[in-house]
N, C-alpha and C positions, 0 to 999 in steps of 0.2 A: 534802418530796418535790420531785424537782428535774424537770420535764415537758420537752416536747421542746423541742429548740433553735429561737430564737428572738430577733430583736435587741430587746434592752428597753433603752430609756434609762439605766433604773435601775440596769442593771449596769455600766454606765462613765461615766455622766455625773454622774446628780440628785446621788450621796452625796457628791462632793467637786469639784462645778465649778460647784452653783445657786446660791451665794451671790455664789461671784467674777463666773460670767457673767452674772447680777445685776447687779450692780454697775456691771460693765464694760459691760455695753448700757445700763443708763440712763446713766452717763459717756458713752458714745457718741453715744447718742439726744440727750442735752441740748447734747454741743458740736456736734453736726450742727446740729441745731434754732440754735443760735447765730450759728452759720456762715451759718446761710440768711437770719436776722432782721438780720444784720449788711450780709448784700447781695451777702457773697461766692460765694454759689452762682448767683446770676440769671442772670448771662453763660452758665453751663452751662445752666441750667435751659431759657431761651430757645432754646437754643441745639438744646437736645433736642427742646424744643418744635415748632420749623420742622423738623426733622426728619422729626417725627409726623405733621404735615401733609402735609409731599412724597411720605412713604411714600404715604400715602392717596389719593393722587390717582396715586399709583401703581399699583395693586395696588385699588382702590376700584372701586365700579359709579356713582361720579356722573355724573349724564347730559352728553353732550358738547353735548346739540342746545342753539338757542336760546330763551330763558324770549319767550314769547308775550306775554304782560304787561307785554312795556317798551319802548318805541323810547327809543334814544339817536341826540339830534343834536348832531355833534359841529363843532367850531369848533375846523379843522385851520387847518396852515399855509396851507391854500390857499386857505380862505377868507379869511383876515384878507389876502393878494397881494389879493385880488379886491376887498374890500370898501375898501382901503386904510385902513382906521381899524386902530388898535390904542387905546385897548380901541373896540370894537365902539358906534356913536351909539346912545342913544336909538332913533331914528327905525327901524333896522334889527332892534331888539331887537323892538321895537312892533309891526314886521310879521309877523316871525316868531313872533309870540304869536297876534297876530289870525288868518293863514292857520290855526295850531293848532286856535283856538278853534272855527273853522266844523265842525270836522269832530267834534268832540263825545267829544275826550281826556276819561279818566277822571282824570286827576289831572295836572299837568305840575308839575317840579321846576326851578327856573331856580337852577344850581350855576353862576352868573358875581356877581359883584357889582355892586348898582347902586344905592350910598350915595349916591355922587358924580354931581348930576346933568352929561348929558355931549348937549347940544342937536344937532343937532334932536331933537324928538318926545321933548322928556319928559313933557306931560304924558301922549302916549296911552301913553306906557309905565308913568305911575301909575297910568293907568286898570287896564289889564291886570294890575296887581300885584295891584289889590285884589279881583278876581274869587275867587271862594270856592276853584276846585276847581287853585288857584295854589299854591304854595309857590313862595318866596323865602328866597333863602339869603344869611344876614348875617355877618359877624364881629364879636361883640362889642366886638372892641376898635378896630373901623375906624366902627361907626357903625348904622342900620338903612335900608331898603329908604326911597324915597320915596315920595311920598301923592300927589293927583293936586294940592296943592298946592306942590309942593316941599316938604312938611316928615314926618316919617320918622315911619312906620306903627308897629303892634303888634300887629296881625293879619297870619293866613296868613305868617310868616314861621318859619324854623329857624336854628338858629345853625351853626355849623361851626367847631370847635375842633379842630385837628390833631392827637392824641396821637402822641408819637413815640419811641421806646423809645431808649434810652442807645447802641444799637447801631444805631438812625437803619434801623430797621424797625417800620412801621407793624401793629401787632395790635391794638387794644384801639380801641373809637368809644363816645365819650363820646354815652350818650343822653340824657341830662336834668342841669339843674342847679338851683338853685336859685337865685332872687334873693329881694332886700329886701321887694321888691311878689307877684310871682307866681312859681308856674316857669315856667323857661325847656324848651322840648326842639327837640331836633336834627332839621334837616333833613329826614335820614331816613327820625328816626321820626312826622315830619309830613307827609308823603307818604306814608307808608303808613296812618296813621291815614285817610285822605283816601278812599286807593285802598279801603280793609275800610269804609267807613264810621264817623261819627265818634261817631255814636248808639248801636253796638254793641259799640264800642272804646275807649269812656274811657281816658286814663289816670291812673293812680294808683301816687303815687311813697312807697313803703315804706323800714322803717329799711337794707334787704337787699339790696332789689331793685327794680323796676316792675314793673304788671299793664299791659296792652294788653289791656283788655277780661277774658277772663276767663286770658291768657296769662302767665305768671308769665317774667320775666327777670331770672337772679340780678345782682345788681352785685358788680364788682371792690373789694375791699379789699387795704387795704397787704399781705397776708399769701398774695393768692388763689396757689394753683396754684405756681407756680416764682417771682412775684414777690416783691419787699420792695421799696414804696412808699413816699416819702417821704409824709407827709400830702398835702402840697402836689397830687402826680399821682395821687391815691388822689382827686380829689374829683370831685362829682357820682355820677349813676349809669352807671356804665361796664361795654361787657362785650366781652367777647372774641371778636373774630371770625373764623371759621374761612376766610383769602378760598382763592379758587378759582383753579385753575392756569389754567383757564380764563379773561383777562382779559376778554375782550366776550361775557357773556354773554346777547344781545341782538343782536337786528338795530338799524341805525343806519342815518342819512341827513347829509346837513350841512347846516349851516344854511343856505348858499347855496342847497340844493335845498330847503329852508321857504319860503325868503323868493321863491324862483322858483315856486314851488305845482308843481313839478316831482317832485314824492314823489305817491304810492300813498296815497290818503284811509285804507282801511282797514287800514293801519301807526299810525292815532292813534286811532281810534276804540276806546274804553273801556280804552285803557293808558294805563298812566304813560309820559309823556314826560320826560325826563330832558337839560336842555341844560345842555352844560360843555364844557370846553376840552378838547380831547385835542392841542391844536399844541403842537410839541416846542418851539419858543421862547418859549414863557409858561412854559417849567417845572413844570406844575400834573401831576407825576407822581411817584410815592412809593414806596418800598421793602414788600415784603411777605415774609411768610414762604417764598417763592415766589426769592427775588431774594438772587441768589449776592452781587452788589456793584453800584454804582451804571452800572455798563457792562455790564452781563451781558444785557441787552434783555428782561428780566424788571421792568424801571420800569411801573407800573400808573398810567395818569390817574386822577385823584379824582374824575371822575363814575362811570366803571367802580365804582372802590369804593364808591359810594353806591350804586350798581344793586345791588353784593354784597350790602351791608349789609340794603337796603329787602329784595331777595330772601330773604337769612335770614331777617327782618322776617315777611315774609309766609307763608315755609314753617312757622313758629311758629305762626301765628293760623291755616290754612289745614291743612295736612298731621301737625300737630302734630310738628316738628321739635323740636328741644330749643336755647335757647340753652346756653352752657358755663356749670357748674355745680363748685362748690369744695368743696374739707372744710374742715370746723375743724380750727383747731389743732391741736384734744385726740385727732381722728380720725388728721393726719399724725403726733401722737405715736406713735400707738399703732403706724399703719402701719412710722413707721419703726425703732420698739422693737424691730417683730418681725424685720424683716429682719438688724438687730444683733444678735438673740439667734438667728438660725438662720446667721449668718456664724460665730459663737461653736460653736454645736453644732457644724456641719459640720468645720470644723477639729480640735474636740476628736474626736468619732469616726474621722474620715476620714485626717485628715494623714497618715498613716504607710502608710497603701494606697492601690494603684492607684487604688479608683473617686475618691480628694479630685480631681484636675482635672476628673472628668467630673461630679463634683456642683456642684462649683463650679460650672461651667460651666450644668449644668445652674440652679442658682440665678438667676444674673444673666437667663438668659435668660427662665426665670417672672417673676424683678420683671420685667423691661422689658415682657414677654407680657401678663403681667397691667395694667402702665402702658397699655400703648398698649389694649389692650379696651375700658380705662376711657373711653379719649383719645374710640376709634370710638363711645362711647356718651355721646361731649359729655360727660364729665368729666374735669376736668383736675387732678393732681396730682404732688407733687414726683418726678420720675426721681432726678435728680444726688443727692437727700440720701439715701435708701436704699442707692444704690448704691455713697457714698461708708459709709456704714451700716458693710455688708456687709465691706467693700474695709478698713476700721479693724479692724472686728473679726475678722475673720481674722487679720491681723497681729497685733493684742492681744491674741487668745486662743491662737496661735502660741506667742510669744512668754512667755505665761503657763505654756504646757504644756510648752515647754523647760525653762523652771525647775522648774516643777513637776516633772518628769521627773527633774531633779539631785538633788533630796530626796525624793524617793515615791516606789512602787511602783505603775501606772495602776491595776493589775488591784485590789490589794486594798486601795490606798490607805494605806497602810502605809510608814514610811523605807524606802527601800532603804541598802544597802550603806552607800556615803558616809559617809548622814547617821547610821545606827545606829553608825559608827567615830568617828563624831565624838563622838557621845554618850557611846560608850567613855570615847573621850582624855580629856574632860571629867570623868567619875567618875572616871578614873586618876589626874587631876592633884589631885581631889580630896582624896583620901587623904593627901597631903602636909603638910593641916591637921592640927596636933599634937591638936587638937582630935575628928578623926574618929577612934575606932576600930573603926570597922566596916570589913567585908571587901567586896568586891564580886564577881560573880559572870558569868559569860556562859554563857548555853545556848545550844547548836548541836540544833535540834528538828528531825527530817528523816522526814518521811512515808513508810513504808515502801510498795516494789513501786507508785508514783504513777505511772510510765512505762504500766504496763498499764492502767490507768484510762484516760489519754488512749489510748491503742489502742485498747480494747475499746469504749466509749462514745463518744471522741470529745471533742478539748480543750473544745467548749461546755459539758459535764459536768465534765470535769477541772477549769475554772477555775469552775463552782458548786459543786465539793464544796470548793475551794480558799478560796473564802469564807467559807463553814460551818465551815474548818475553823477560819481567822481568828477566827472570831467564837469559838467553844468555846474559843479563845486565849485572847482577851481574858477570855471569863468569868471565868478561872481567875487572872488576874493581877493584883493593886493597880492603882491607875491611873498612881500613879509609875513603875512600870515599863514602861521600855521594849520592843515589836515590832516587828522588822522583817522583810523578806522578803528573805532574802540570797542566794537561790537559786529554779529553777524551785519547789521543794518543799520545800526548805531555809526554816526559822526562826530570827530571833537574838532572843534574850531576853534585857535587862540588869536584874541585880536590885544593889539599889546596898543600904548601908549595911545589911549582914546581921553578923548579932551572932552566931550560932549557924550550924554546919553544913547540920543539920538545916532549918532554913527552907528553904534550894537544893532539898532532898530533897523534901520536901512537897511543892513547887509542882509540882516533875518530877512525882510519883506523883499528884498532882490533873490535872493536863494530860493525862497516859496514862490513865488512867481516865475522863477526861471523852471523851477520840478513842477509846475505846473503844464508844463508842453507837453503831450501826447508824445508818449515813446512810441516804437512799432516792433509788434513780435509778430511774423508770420500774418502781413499785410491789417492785420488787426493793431488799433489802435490801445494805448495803456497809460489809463491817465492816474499821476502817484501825487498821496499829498504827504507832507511833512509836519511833525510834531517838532519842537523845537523849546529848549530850555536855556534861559541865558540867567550868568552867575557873574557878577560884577565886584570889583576888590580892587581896594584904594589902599594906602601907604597909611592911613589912620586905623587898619586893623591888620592883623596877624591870623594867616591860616595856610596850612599846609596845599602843598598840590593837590591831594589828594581831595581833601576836604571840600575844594573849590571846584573840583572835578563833582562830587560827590550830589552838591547842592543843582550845581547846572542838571543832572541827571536826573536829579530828583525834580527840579523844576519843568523837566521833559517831561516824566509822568503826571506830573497834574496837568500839563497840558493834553496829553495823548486821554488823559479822564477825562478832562474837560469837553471834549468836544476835538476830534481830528483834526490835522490840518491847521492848528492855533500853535502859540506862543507864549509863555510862561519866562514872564524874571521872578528869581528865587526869593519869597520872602519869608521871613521869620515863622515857623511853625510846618512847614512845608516836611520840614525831615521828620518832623512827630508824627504827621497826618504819613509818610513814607514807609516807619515803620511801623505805625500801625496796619498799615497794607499789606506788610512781610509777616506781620504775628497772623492776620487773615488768609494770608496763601498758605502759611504753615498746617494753620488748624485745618483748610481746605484739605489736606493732602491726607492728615491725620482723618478726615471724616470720608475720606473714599475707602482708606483700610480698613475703620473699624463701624459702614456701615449705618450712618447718621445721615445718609437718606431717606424721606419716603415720599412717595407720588398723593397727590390731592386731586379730586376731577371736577370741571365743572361741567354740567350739562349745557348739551347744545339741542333745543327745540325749534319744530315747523311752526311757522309763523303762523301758516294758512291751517293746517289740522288739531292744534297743539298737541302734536304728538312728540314724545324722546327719543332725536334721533342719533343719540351717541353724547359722548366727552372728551372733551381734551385734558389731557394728562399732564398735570404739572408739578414741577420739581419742586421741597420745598427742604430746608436745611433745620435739624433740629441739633444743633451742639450742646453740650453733656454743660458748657462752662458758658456761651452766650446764650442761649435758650434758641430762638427762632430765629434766623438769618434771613434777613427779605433777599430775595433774588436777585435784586437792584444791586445788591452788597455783594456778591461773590459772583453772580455769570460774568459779568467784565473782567474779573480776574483771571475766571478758571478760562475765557477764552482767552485771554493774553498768556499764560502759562501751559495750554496743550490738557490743563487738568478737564477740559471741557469732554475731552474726547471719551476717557472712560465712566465721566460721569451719564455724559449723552448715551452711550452704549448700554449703562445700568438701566436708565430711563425706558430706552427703547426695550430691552429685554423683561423687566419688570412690568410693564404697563402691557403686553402682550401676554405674560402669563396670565398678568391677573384677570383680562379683560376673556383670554379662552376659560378661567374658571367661571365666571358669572356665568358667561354661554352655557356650560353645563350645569350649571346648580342650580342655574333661575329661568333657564329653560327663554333667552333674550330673543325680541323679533329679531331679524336677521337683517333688516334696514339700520339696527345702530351699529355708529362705527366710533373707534376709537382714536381719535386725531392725538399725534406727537408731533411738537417741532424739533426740527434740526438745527443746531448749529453751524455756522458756518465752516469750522474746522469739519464738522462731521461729512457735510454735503460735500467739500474738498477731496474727500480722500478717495484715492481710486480705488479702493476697495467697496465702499458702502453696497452698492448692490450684492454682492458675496455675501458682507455681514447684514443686510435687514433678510435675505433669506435663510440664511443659517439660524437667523431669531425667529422666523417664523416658520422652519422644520420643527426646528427645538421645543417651540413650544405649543407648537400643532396650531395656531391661529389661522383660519384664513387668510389669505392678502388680501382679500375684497373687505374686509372686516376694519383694517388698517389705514388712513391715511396721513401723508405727512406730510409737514406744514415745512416751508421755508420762507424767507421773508423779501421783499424785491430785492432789496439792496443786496442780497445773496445771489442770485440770480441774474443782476446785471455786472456783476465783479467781470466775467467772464463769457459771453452770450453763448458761444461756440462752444466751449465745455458745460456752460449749464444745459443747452438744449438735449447734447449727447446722454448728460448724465439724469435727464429727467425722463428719456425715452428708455433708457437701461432700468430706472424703477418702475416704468409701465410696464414694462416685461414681465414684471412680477405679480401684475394686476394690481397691483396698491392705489388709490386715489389718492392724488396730488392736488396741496394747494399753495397761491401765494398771501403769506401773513403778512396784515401792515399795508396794506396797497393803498399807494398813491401818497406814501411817504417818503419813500427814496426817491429812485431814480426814475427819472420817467423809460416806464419799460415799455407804454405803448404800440411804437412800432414794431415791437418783440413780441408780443403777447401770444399773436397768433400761431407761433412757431411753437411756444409752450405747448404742451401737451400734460395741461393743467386741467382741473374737474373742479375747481372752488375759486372763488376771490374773498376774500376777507376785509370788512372794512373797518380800516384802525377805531378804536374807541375814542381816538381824537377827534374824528367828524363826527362820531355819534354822538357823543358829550355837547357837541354844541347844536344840535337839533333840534328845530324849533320850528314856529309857523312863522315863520321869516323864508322868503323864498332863497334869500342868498346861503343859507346855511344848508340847504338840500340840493345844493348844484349839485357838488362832487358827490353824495351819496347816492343820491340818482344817475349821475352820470357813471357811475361805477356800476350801477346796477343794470342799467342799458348796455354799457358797452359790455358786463359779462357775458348775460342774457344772450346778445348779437354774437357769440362766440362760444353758446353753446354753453357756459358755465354756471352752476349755481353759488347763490352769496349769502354767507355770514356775516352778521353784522356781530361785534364783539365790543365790550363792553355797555350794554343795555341796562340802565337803572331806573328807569320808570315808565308808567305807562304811556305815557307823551311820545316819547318815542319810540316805542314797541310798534303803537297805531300807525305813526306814520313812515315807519319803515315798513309796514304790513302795506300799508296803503300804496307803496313805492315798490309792489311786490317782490320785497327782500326775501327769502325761502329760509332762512334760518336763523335764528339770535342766542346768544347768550350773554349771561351778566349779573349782577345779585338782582335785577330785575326776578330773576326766574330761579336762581340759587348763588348761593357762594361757594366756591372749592369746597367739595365735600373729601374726609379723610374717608380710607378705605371703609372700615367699621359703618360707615354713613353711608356708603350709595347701595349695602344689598334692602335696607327697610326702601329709600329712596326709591328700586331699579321695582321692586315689588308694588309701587305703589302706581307709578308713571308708564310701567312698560306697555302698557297698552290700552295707555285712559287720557285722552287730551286733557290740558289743563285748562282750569279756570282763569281767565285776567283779573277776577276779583279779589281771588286764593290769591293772587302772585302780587296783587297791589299789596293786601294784607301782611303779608310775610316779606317784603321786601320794608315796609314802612319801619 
């Protein structure tokens, strides 16, 4: 049972793309992953990285004001004019410590160097070194901090190691390392330790990361986030700092105003003091994520970034802020698997329809959406390698479905065309082997009336029963044998190396019998027949694939003329009698442009009054080069080519003009009406009720004036959309009949649901009418059962008096037929409408004139 429409992967993707897009995302996923491990994505990644920051301090609620918790004094230009020293004595350092001290700072950071003793007043500058609530700041590789005897401490100091990114932008502060003897840790996070207390704040250096106390900070490996580390800058525990656009975030003094006692006592009381150089001739200022180029005035001094740092520091241990945090590996795998396998989907579903840019689109903008959420919740992960993911496999899988596309069918996954001819040529060239004597074969299999399927249901139903049908294919077929989909509905079948006739036959009559089973669309049953053409070729004659293709096709359509649901082997004259059916759809197409229509009517009279109760209007073909085209000869075509539709529409609109002009010019009873049948393309289309009332605004006719014929077999295609669509033309007031009854299907136990006004009995029961009681079953029994249901009956096709009587006699209410006239041309029904409109007829006059 096939339910309502709905997009499933399954039906265009899983059965023939999971293995390849498979494949092709983890191909993808691995040379991404390679691409990053190698180094070549980091300049992107970084790159994305600053990005993510700027955004955020764009568009972010980080506070502008200044953090309360830190005085920075800074050792500008102006100081170092004032002081004349460069670097700064002893003696200067020493005061500006001591005025500090008095005031009872909670921790001071001294970010200047002072390995090198530099007189006057070093020792009271050892003194002050060694005071507990001090940090000093060293460089490993220049030496340590002095003692108050000249010789270099190992308390109360921090080191300060520069990290500095390839692109000569500072992210990443080395906070601990390890030596031979003890660890070492950073400045920093020694001054912060100081400021939290050192009793509640241990640290403790893990294989991952550090605790501060009960604070976890992951460390940077060669792998973290966008980077690929050499060992070498992967070492220690390192983490990523997020700095602030904001450069001074802090109030400040200088140190001339220290050393003057000219500052504001309670600017040091229980802060970090923080002394370092901000003078732009020491150069002690760094690039940040923040800093377009080394001129952009976005250069940060390094005590600033220590106040960032220690601030992160603290909003960690304090506010519970988050340092940045990394996935593994196996997590970036996974992450960027997926985005290669939904670059992969999206193209396979989308490419071909408007929405692929707006999904696209919409793609990248989720990764990046979801990247940077991560970024705001201090996690940081690859952008560049999903997005380059993404960006391959679109292409790859592009690329895949072109091809694919050259040799398949998407829908059923099946050769197309092409590649089922090639399979041909091949078995063709086969047979050359002296060695084969088997014959091969091509079936042309074509779904009969598949067009109203997709009408009435709608193509999401048309391509599930199209699958279903596939599949019933397949059961039926060896596996050597070839399917293909050569057409909307159209099948090719190659059966290779057949010994016997009879085999071809078999499979045809297992195939039609197996499409013979009731499909189910929306607990309604669908029963499909098949037209089928078989083309047979042996090693004693020479023909192209094509050729051989050509003739099975052709041997479909004389079966699909012949009679539905039959089978056709191609015999000689088949392609003559084929193209004369293409030089007749051509001239078909040429006579709807240039107007080689016109309508004929015959009269339909009361049996019981003889009175003229209207005509039916019928189409008839006059071409300029055949002369008169019988009907028989072109409606089967133009309803197999769609041409049906605008010829029905002329029909319907023509026979309504004309039928409103008699009403005004001949002044007509208002009992005749003017019947039109529909075709079954017509009666299909959801629009028809729109269009017969837009033909009868147009043309001003009544809709009481109008009714319109359909035939059973149109009506039982469908029960549930014919009932709908017959209750949507009562709405119009139009009277409704069924043509042909009792020639299709049996509609009986439907009937009563129609909301029909006529039955019509085929001229095939009339034609055999006679005083035989078997030949009046069904015409009576048609006439009863209308009768019981409220409807009256035309009998059609009436040629003589013999049956006029006893259809009279079997109270029929209406007949036509050359009985009473032959299709009269326009020109002929106004003498005709003048003579009958309101004078019953004589049976004598009609014996007469009919003879």
């Amino acid at each position: 049972m096939i339910s309502k429409p709905s997009l499933k992967w399954s039906d265009h993707l899983l059965p023939r793309l999971i293995m390849p897009a498979l494949v092709a995302s983890l191909s993808i996923t691995g040379g991404v992953l390679g691409a990053k491990y190698l180094g070549w994505l980091q300049t992107i990644e970084l790159n994305a990285l600053d990005r993510m920051i700027r955004l955020q301090a764009m568009v972010g609620d980080r506070p502008t004001t200044l953090d309360d918790r830190f005085l920075i004094v800074e050792i500008d230009d102006q100081d170092l004019q004032n002081f004349q020293q460069i670097p700064l004595t002893d003696d200067i350092v020493a005061t500006a410590l001591e005025n500090l001290q008095k005031h009872d700072p909670k921790v001071i950071g001294l970010d200047i160097y002072r390995n090198i003793p530099n007189p006057p007043g070093t020792k009271r500058l050892a003194t002050q070194l060694a005071k507990e609530n001090l940090i000093a700041i060293y460089n490993p590789q220049h030496g340590l901090p002095l003692d108050s005897s000249g010789e270099n401490i190992q308390e109360n100091q921090g080191f300060n190691l520069v990290i500095i990114d390839s692109d000569n932008i500072q992210r990443r502060k080395l906070l601990a390392l390890r030596s031979e003897n003890r660890p070492l840790y950073s400045f920093g996070l020694l001054v912060s330790q100081v400021y939290l207390g050192e009793s509640d704040h241990p640290i403790e250096l893990e294989d991952n990361g550090l605790k501060l106390g009960s604070h976890y900070i992951p460390a940077i490996n060669q792998h973290s986030g966008g980077y690929r580390l050499p060992a070498s800058e992967a070492r220690g525990w390192q983490t990523l700092l997020q700095f602030s656009a904001q450069q001074q975030i802090a109030q400040s003094v200088t140190i001339s105003d220290i050393v003057a006692e000219t500052f504001d006592p309670e600017l040091v009381q229980d802060r970090i003091v923080l002394i370092g150089s901000t003078a732009k001739t020491q150069k002690d200022t760094f690039m940040t994520p923040y800093s377009v180029s080394k001129t952009d005035g976005h250069l940060t001094p390094g005590v600033f970034l220590h106040a960032q740092a220690i601030q992160k520091i603290l909003d960690t241990a304090t506010d519970g802020d988050h340092f940045f945090s990394y996935w593994t590996e196996g997590q970036e795998f996974v992450w960027i698997f997926i985005w290669a396998s939904i670059g992969g989907a999206t193209t396979w579903l989308f490419y071909r329809t408007k929405l692929f840019v707006g999904v696209s689109i919409g793609n990248v903008t989720i990764l990046c959406g979801s990247s940077y959420l991560l970024f705001l919740s201090n996690v940081w992960i690859p952008v560049a390698a999903p997005i380059i993911a993404l960006f391959v496999s679109w292409s790859s899988v592009l690329a895949y479905r072109l091809f694919y596309e050259e040799k398949y069918d998407v829908l059923t996954g099946l050769q197309n065309r092409d590649s089922f001819l090639q399979q041909v040529s091949l078995s063709n060239a086969s047979l050359t082997d002296p060695s084969n004597t088997g014959a091969i074969a091509v079936l042309s299999v074509d779904i009969d009336r598949f067009k109203s399927i997709n009408e009435s249901y709608g193509h999401y139903h048309g391509d599930a029963i199209l699958k279903q049908v596939v599949q019933r294919l397949r059961s039926q077929l060896p596996q050597d044998r070839q399917l293909a989909r050569m057409g909307a509905n159209e099948f090719g079948i190659l059966v290779s190396n057949l010994t016997t006739d009879t085999a071809v036959i078999d499979i045809v009559d297992n195939i039609k019998r197996k499409l013979k089973e009731p499909f189910q669309i929306n607990e309604q049953k669908l029963y499909l027949t098949c037209s089928t053409g078989v083309a047979l070729h042996t090693s004693e004659t020479c023909i192209t694939a094509e050729d051989l293709w050509l003739q099975a096709h052709t041997a479909m359509n004389r079966a699909k003329t012949s009679r539905r649901g039959n089978y056709e082997i191609f015999a000689a004259g088949m392609q003559t009698q084929s193209l004369n059916r293409l030089t007749l759809e051509s001239d078909l197409r040429q006579a709807i442009e240039q107007d080689e229509f016109q309508l004929v009517y015959q009269p339909i009279f009361a049996m019981d009054t003889g009175l003229l109760q209207g005509f039916e209007a019928l189409v008839r073909w006059h071409s300029p080069t055949r002369g008169l085209v019988s009907p028989n000869r072109f409606i089967s075509i133009a309803e197999e080519t769609d041409l049906i539709l605008p010829i029905g529409q002329w029909v319907l609109e023509e026979g309504c003009r004309q039928f409103k002009e008699w009403q005004e010019t001949l002044n007509l009873d208002e009992r005749l009406v003017l019947s039109i049948n529909l075709s079954s393309r017509q009666f299909s289309q959801s629009n028809l009720k729109k269009s017969v009332e837009t033909i009868l605004k147009n043309t001003g006719l009544d809709a009481s004036s109008l009714k319109l014929e359909v035939t059973e077999s149109m009506v039982m295609d469908d029960i549930k959309e014919t009932i709908k669509t017959l209750n949507e033309l009562k709405t119009l007031n139009v009277k409704l009949s069924i043509d042909d009854f009792g020639t299709g299907y049996s509609s009986l136990s439907y009937l009563n649901d129609f909301p029909v006004d006529t039955l019509k009995i085929d001229r095939s029961f009339v034609s055999k009418i006679s005083e035989k009681a078997s030949s009046l079953a069904i015409p009576s029994a048609v006439i009863a059962l209308g009768h019981n249901l409220g409807m009256d009956i035309v009998a059609e096709g009436i040629e003589n008096i013999s049956q006029f009587q006893i259809l009279k006699s079997l109270n029929c209410e209406y007949g036509q037929g050359f009985f009473f006239a032959k299709p009269l041309e326009r020109k002929a029904v106004t003498p005709f409408l003048k003579k009958w409109n309101n004078h019953p007829f004589d049976p004598d006059i009609f014996v007469t004139n009919s003879k």
